[in-house]
N, C-alpha and C positions, 0 to 999 in steps of 0.2 A: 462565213469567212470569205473575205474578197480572194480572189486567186493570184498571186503575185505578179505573173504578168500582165493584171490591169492596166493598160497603160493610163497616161493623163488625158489622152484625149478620151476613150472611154469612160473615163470620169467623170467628163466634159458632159459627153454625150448624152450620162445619167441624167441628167440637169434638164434636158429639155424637156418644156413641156407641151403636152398636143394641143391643135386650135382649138379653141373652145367658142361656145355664142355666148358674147356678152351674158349675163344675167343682171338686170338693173336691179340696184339696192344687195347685190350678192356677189357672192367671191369664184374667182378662176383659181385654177392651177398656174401659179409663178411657178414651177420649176424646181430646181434646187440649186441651193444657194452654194452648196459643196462644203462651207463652212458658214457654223451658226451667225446669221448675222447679228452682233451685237451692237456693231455701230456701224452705217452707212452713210453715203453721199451720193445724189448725182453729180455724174461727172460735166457731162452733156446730155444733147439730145440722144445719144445711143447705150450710155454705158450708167449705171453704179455700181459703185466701190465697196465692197462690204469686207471688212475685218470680225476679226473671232480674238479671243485669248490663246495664246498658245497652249493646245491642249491636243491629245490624240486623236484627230481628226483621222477616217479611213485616208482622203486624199493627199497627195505626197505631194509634195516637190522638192527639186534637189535633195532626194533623200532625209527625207523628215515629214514630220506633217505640216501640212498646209494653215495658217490661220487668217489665210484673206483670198480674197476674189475680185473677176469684174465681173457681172450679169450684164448680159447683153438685152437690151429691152427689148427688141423685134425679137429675138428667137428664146428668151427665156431661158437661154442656156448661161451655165459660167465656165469661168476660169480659173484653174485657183494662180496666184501670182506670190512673191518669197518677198516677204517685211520679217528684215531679221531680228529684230528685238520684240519682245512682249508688250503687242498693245493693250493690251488687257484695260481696259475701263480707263483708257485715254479721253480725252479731249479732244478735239477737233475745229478747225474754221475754215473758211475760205481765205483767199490771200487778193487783194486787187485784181489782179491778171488771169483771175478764175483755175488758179492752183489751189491745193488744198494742202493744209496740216495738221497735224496730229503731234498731240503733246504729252510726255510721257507715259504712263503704265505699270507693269508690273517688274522686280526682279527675276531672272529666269528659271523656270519651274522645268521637271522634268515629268516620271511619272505619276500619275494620281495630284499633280498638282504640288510637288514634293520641293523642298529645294532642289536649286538646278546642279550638277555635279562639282563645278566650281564656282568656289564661294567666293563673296566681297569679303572686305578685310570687317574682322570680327564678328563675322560667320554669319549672319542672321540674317541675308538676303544672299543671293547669287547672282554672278556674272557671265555665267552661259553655262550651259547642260548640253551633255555630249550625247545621248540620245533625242529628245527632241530637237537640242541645236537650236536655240533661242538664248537671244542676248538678252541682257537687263536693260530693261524700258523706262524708266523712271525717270530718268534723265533727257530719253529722247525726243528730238524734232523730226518729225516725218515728214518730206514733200512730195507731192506725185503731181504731175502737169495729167489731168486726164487726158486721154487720145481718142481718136475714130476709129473705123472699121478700115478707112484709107492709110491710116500709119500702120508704123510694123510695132505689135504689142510686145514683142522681143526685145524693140531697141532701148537703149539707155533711157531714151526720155520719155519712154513709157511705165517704166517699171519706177518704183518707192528708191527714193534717198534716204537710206536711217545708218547714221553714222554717226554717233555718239561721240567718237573720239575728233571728229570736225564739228558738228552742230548738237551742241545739247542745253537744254535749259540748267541754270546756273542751280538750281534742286529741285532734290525729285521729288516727283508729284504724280498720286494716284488719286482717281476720282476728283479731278480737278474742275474748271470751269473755264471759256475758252468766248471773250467777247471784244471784238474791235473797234477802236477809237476812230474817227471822225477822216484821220487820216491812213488807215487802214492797218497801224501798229496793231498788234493783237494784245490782251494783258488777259495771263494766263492767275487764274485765282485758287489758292487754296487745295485742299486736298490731303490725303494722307502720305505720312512716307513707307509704310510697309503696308497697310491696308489693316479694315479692321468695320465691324460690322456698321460702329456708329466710331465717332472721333472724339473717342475719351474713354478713361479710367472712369470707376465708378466707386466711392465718391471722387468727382471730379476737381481737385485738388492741384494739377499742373494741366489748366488749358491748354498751354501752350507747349507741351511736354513731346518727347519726340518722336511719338506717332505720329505726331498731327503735323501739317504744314500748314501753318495761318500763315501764311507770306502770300504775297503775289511778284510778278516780274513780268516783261515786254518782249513782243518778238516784234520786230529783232531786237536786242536785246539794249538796255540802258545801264551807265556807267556801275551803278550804287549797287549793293548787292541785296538780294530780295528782300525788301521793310517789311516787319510785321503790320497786318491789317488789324486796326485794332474793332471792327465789325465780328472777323472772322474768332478772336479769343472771347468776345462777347455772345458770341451764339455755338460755344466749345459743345463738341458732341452732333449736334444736326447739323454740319453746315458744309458736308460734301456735296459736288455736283450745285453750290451754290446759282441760285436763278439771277442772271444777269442779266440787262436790257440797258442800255445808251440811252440817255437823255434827250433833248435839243438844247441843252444849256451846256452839251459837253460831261455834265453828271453820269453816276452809273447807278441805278435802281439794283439795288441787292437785296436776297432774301432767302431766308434760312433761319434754322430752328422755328419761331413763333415772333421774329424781331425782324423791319425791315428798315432801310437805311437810304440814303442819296450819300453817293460815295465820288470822291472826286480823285478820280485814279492818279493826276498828274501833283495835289499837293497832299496826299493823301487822310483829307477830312473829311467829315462825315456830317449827315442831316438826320438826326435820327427821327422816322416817319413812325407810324402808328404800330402796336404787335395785332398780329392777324386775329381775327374774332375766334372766340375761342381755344386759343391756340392750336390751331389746327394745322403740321407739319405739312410744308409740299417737297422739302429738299431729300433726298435719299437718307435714308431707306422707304419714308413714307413714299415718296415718289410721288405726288400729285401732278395734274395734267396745268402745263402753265404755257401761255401762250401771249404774243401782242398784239392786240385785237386788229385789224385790218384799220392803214394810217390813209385817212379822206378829206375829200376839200369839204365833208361836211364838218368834219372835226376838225378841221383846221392844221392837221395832220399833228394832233399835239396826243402821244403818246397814252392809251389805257391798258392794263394789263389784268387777264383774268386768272384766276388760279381756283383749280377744282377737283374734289379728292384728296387722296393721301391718307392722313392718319392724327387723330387724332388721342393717342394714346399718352398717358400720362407721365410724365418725366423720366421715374424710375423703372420704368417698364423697357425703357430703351436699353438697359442696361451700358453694357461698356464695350472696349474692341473687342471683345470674345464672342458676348454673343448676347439676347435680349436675356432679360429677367421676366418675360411671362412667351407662355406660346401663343406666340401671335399669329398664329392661322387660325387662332380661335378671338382673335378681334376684327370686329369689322371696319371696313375702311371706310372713309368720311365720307356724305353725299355735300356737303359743303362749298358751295361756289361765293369767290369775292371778287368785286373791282376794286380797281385803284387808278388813279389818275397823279403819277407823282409830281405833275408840276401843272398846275391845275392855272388857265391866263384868265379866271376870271378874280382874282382874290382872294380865293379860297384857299384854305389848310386841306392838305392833303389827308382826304380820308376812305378806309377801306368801306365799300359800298356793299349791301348782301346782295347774292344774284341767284338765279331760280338757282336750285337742285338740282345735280347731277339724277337723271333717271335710277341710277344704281351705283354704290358705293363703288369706286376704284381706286386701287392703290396700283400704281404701276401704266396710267392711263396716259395716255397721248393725245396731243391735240395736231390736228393737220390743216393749214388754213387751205381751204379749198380757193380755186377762182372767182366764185360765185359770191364769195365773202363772206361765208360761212365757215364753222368751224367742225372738222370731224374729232370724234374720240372713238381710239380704238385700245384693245389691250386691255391688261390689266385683273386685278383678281379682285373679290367683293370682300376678302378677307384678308388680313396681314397686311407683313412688308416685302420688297424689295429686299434681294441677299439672298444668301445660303450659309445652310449651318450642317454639322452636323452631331448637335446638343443647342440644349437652351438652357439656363438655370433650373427650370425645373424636369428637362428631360436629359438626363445625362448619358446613355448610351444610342449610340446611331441606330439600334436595330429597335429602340423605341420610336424612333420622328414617323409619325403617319404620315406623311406625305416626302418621304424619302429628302434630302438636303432643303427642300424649299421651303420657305418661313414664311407662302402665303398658300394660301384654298380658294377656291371657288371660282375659275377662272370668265372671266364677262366677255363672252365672246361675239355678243351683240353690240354694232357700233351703234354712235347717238350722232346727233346735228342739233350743232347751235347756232341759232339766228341770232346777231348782235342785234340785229335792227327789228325785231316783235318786242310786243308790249311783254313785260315781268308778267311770269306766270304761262309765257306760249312761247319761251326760247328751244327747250329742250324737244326734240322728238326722235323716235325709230322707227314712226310707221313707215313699212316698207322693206323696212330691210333685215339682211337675214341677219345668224349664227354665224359664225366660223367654228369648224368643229375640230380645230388645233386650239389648243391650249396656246395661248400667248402671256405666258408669266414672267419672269427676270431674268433681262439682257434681249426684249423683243424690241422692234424697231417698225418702224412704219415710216413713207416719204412720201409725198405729189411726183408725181412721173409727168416726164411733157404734156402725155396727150389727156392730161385732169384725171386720170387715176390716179389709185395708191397701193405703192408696194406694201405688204406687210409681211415681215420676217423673221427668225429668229426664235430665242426661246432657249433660256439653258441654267437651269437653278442649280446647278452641279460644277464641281470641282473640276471634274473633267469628264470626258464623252461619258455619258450614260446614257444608252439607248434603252432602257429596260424598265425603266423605274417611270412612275407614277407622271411627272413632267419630265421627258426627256431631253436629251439635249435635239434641238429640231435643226432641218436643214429646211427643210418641205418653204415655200413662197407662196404666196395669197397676190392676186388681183383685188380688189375693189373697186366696184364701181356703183359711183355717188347716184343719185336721183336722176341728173341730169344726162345721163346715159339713155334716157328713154328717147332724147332727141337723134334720129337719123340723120339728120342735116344738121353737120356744124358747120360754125363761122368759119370761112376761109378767107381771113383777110390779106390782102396784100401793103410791100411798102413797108412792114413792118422793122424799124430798125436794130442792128445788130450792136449799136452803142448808144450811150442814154448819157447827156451831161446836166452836170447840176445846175439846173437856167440854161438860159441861151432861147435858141429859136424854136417855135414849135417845128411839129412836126406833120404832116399827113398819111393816114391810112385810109385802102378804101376798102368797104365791104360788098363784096358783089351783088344783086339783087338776089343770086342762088343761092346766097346764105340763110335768110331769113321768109317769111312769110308775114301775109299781110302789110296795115301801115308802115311805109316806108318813116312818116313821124313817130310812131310808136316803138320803132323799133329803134329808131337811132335815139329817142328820148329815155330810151331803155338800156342801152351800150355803155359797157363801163371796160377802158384800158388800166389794165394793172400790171405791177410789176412783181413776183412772190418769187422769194429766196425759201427754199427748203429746208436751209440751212445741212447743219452736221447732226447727226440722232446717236442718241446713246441714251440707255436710262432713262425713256418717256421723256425724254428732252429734244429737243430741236432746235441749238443752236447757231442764233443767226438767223433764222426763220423770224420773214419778214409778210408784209403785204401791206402795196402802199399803189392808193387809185391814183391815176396820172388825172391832170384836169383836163378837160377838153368840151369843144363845141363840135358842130356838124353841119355839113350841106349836103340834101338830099338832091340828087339830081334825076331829072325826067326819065332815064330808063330804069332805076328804084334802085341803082347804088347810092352807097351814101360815103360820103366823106369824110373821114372825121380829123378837124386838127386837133394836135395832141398838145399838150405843151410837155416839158423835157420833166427831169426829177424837177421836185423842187430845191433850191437850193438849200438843203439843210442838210449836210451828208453824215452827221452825226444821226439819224432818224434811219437811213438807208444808206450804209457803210458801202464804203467802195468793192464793186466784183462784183461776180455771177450773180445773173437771175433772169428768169424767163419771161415773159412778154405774153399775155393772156388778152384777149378781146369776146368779151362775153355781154353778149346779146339775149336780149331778155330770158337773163340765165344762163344761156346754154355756150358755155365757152369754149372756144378755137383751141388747138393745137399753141402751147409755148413755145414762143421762138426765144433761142436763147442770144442774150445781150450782157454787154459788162457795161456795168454801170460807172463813171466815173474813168482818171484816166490809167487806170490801169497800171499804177505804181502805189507803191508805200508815199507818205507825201502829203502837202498840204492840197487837198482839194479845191480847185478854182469855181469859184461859186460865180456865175454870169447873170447878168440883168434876165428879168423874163419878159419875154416879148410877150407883148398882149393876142390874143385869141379874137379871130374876126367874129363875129355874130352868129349865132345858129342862123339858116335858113330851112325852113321845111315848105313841101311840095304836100299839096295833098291828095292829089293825082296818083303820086307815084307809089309802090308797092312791090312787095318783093316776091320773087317768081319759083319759090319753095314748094312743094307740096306742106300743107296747115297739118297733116297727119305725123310728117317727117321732123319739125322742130318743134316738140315734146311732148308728143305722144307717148305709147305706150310698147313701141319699135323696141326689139330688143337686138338692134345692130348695132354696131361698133362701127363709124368710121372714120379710122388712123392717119386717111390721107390728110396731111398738112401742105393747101395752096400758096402759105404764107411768101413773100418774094423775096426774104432773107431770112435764113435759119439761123444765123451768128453763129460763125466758129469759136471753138474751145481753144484758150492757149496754152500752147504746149512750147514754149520757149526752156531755155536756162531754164536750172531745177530749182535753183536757190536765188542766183544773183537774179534773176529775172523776176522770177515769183513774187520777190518783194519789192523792185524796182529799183532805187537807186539806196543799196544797203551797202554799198560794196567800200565802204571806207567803212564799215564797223567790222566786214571781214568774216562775211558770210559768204566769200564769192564763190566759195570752192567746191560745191557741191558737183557728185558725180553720180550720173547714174547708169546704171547698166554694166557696170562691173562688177566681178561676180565676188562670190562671199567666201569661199572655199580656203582663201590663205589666210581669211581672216577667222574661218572656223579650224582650220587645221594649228594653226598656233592658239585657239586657246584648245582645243585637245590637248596637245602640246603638253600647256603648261598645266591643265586637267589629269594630266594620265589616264587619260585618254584613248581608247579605240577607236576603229572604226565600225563599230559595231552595229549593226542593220538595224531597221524597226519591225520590231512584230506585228502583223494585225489581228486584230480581233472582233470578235462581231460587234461586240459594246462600245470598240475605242479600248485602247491602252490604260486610261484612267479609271482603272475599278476604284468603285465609291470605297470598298476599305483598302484601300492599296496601303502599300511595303512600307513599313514603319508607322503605321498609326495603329492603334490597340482600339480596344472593341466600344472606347467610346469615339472615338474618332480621333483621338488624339497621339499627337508623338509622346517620346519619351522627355520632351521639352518639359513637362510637366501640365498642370493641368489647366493652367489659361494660356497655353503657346501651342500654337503648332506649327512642324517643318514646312508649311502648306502655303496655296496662294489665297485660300478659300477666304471667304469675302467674312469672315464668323471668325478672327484669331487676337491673340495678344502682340502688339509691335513690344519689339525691339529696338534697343537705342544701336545704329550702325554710321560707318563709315559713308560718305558719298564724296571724297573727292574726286575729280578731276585732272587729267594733266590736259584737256582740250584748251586753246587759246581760245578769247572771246574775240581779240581783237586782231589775230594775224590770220593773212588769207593761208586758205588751204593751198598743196602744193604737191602733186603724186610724187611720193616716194616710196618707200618701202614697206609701210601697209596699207596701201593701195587698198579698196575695197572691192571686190570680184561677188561677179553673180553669178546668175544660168546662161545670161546672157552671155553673145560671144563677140558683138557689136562693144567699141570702146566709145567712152561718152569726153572728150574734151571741155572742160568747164571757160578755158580763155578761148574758145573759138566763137569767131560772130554767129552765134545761131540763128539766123532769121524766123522769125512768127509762122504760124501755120492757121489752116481754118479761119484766118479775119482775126485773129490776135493782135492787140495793139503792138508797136513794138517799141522799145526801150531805148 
């Protein structure tokens, strides 16, 4: 048991972890995350942001527990930070101006995952719980401008905006899907309204019945009120966490259950494209690893998409929102890999391509586009799905489930690398690299960090904290580090810039002759600039996760630096949506330090697409040679070095929370966002009208959430009956509920008298001029 005067900064402390030597192809000690990370972002070059579900986490704040954080990348330590509502299996994107959002969640749960104290109207969800002290998420728009180690992480415009009652999406949506249009609108997809293991009754009878949410809607928001998707009634049942990808024609690739589509979000009609071989699910619960293969001037940067793993189990084995019809830790997950190229310019019909085999079946797998332009897969189990239960149709007491709430086995803790560019048959490999000997099963996360590593995080097949059981809920962080760590010497290029427009003038960067070895031509013929968005991770997903090679030529000059002009994006910003993303220069192989840039100009808006100025000629010297030690750039060195030479880092923006974030929104009347005030009159009125105490948190060594917690009987279930439970658990029967609103859509916000208050003690002014910080465009 923790001792009550733990403070937060000893919590903090916990977190850190010691320096370690590199291990190429093998994992470090990240730290602790302080809460499980279920979905992440980087913020910047120094920070991500990890969220958890509200759940009984040891660490507090403001008197509760904790369900999010920032990890600090240089010291591996966190923070935990107060998001009042339950994000629980939200969405996520970046925003133009390299703000981030987060789109609904769960209703508010209290113990063991229970309903939350006070209830929405017709009882079957909650509206905040007077012990954990979490609002209902379903509704909510989260913004956080990330900050540096140079701001105060205290102040308003550091900390989350989640204000329900000013900014909430028009309905709620769990396990949704989160991808932005061309001019950086976001259109939020799909999802459930109470949660449920898949998205349908069995027999499936009301698709469109009211667990499920087939709608979609816009941030910032548009007049009409959310249209049903008629893709998403056509693939009822698999089609949460639907996979979404932007076009170049403006179209949206979608895909879910075993059917995939060209969806045209603005008239909203449809292409119906080829059903996946086999049917083989990648959308949740399967989970399969789904990525867009890195966008190049060999391919003319016209979009392919690969998707690998998941599940390939038969219809009625998915059962319904309670819970599967066979036990699926005893099925194994697909080795199944496919392309697709949805808008193919040579005249061709779009068709799904077979692609080697995943080395080992995963469900729950993730793909990370590396700089090198390769693809990692981490995570994931060789068996089942995605979810927690605890029953299945044929195991109906929890003290029966072998592998305690988790509905998968076999955890694959050895990553793979895939080469787009080998011949079929020699894409897949792992020589070299190790195990991870943490189980990474449902709700892990994995990201590219600046300096070409990868976080890997997370883990939590449970209802709430279970440190005991078979997969626990994890906090513990993993380093990776790819192949290309064996180089001692990286690129340290300079000139690199901190904004990127769509067309216009190239650009130049130079590379020192210290970066590389050998020919000075082989090595600039070997240089590739790119741009990779990380995007947002939730559910072996990433996205927004992008990678897209800049074009460029070079001029080696006589003391064996080399030159290289770049040219800008190219102008198609539907392919690479406006906002964050890092800046990579890798040299045969071995890539620099990401300097971060926004791409685009840094508002909601139509994107100004510029002529592209033409690229002077390569020159090469063949004199000239670079002044490395041959040992140092990709040998067999197992140093790490962090220093980045680059000669702009690009600042993160941290403007307005809301009206800036999306840029000129401020006539639909989002302007009002505030942050940094604290939460407490807004917690203490619903106590209030909860009846309500103030009553403390217990801790306990497992977390507050014991697997059979207060009010569920010895199958796992409330006195709901036997396809319901009071629970958030990812395994239940929805309920038909209430979700109105009294928030305006279209009037600005305006402090009055429920004010929103935090921890914070700094007040945050929403009509004051806030000027940019870190090299932030400004508005």
């Amino acid at each position: 048991m923790l001792p009550p005067p733990l403070s937060l900064l000893a919590l903090s402390i916990a977190g850190a972890a010691p320096a370690l030597a590199v291990k190429v192809g093998g994992f470090e000690d990240g730290g602790n995350t302080l809460v499980s990370a279920m979905m992440l972002f980087v913020g910047n070059e120094e920070t991500v942001y990890v969220m958890d579900k509200a759940e009984g986490n040891a660490a507090q704040i403001a008197g509760h527990p904790a369900w999010a954080s920032r990890w600090d990348i240089a010291t591996r330590q966190a923070e935990v930070m107060d998001v009042p509502s339950n994000i629980f299996c939200s969405s996520g994107m970046h925003l133009p101006n390299g703000s981030y959002a987060t789109f609904g969640g769960n209703g508010a749960v209290g113990r063991g995952g229970q309903l939350g104290s006070q209830l929405n109207p017709g009882g079957f969800s909650a509206a905040w719980d007077s012990e954990y002290q979490d609002f209902d998420g379903s509704r909510a728009i989260r913004i956080l401008d990330p900050c540096k180690s140079s701001d105060n992480f205290q102040s308003g415009k550091c900390t989350w905006f989640d204000d329900a009652t000013q900014l909430a999406m028009k309905a709620p949506r769990w396990y949704s899907t989160a991808e932005p249009l061309a001019d950086g609108t976001i259109v939020m997809i799909g999802g459930f309204t109470t949660g449920g293991y898949i998205n349908r009754n069995y027999p499936n009878t009301e698709p469109n019945g009211g667990g499920s949410q087939n709608s979609f809607e816009f941030f910032p928001a548009r007049a009409e009120d959310p249209p049903n998707l008629p893709f998403l009634t056509k693939t009822s049942g698999l089609n949460t966490y639907v996979h979404a990808y932007l076009m170049p024609s403006g179209k949206m690739f979608l895909q879910a259950n075993y059917s995939t589509t060209l969806w045209d979000p603005n008239t909203n009609t449809e292409t119906d494209l080829p059903d996946m071989p086999g049917q083989v699910v990648r959308v949740y619960p399967a989970s399969g690893a789904v990525a867009m293969l890195p966008l190049t001037p060999e391919n003319n940067y016209n979009p392919t998409i690969i998707l690998c793993g998941g599940s390939d189990m038969p219809d009625e084995a998915w059962g319904d929102f309670a819970y599967p019809r066979i036990n699926t830790w005893d099925y194994p997950a697909s080795k199944d890999c496919q392309r697709i190229t949805p808008e193919p310019t040579d005249g061709s019909s779009p068709q799904y391509v077979k692609d080697d085999d995943l080395l080992d079946g995963r469900s729950m797998g993730q793909f990370i586009i590396l700089p090198d332009g390769k693809l990692l897969v981490v995570n994931g189990a060789i068996n089942g799905t995605a979810g927690y239960a605890q029953r299945t149709f044929l195991v109906e007491s929890y003290s029966d489930m072998p592998y305690g709430e988790s509905l998968a086995n076999g955890p694959v803790g050895r990553p793979a690398i895939y080469d787009p560019k080998a011949a079929p048959g020699k894409r897949w490999s792992h020589e070299g690299l190790d195990t991870s000997p943490i189980a990474r099963m449902y709700h892990s996360s994995a990201m590219l960090l600046p300096d070409a590593s990868v976080l890997i995080a997370g883990s939590n097949p449970n209802v709430d904290v279970n440190l005991t059981t078979l997969y626990p809920t994890e906090y513990r962080a993993e380093i990776f580090y790819p192949p290309y760590f064996s180089a001692t010497t990286r690129p340290s290029p300079q000139g690199v810039p901190s904004k990127l427009t769509y067309g216009g003038n190239y650009f130049d960067i130079t590379i020192p002759a210290s970066s590389y070895s050998g020919s000075a031509n082989d090595a600039a013929e070997n240089t590739v600039v790119a741009v990779l968005r990380g995007g947002f991770t939730t559910h072996a997903m990433n996205m927004g996760q992008r990678y897209l090679q800049l074009n460029n030529t070079y001029t080696v000059k006589s003391d064996g630096s080399i030159v290289l002009h770049v040219s800008q994006m190219p102008p198609i910003p539907e392919i690479f949506q406006p906002g964050p993303g890092f800046i990579y220069v890798t040299v045969k192989g071995i890539p620099s330090n990401g300097t971060y840039a926004i791409v685009g100009s840094g508002a909601v808006g139509t994107q100004e697409k510029l002529a592209v100025q033409a690229l002077p000629q390569s020159v090469r010297l063949d004199s000239a040679s670079g002044t490395a030690d041959s040992s140092s750039t990709g040998g067999n060195n197992n140093n790490n070095n962090n220093n980045s030479t680059t000669s702009s880092s690009g600042g993160m923006s941290t403007g307005t929370i809301v009206a800036a974030a999306v840029g000129a929104v401020a006539a639909i009347g989002i302007i009002g966002a505030i942050v940094g005030v604290c939460l407490a009159r807004r917690r203490r009125a619903a106590a209030r009208a909860a009846g309500a105490g103030g009553s403390g948190y217990p801790m306990t060594t497992a977390g507050v959430g014991a697997v059979s917690g207060a009010g569920v009987n010895a199958g796992g279930f409330s006195s709901y009956g036997r396809d319901v439970r009071a629970s958030d658990s990812s395994a239940f029967a929805p309920l038909h509920h209430g979700n109105g609103s009294t928030a305006s859509f279209v009037a600005p916000y305006k402090d009055g008298e429920q004010i929103r208050e935090s921890t914070s003690t700094a007040s945050y002014d929403p009509y004051a001029n806030h000027g940019p910080h870190s090299g932030a465009p400004r508005y």
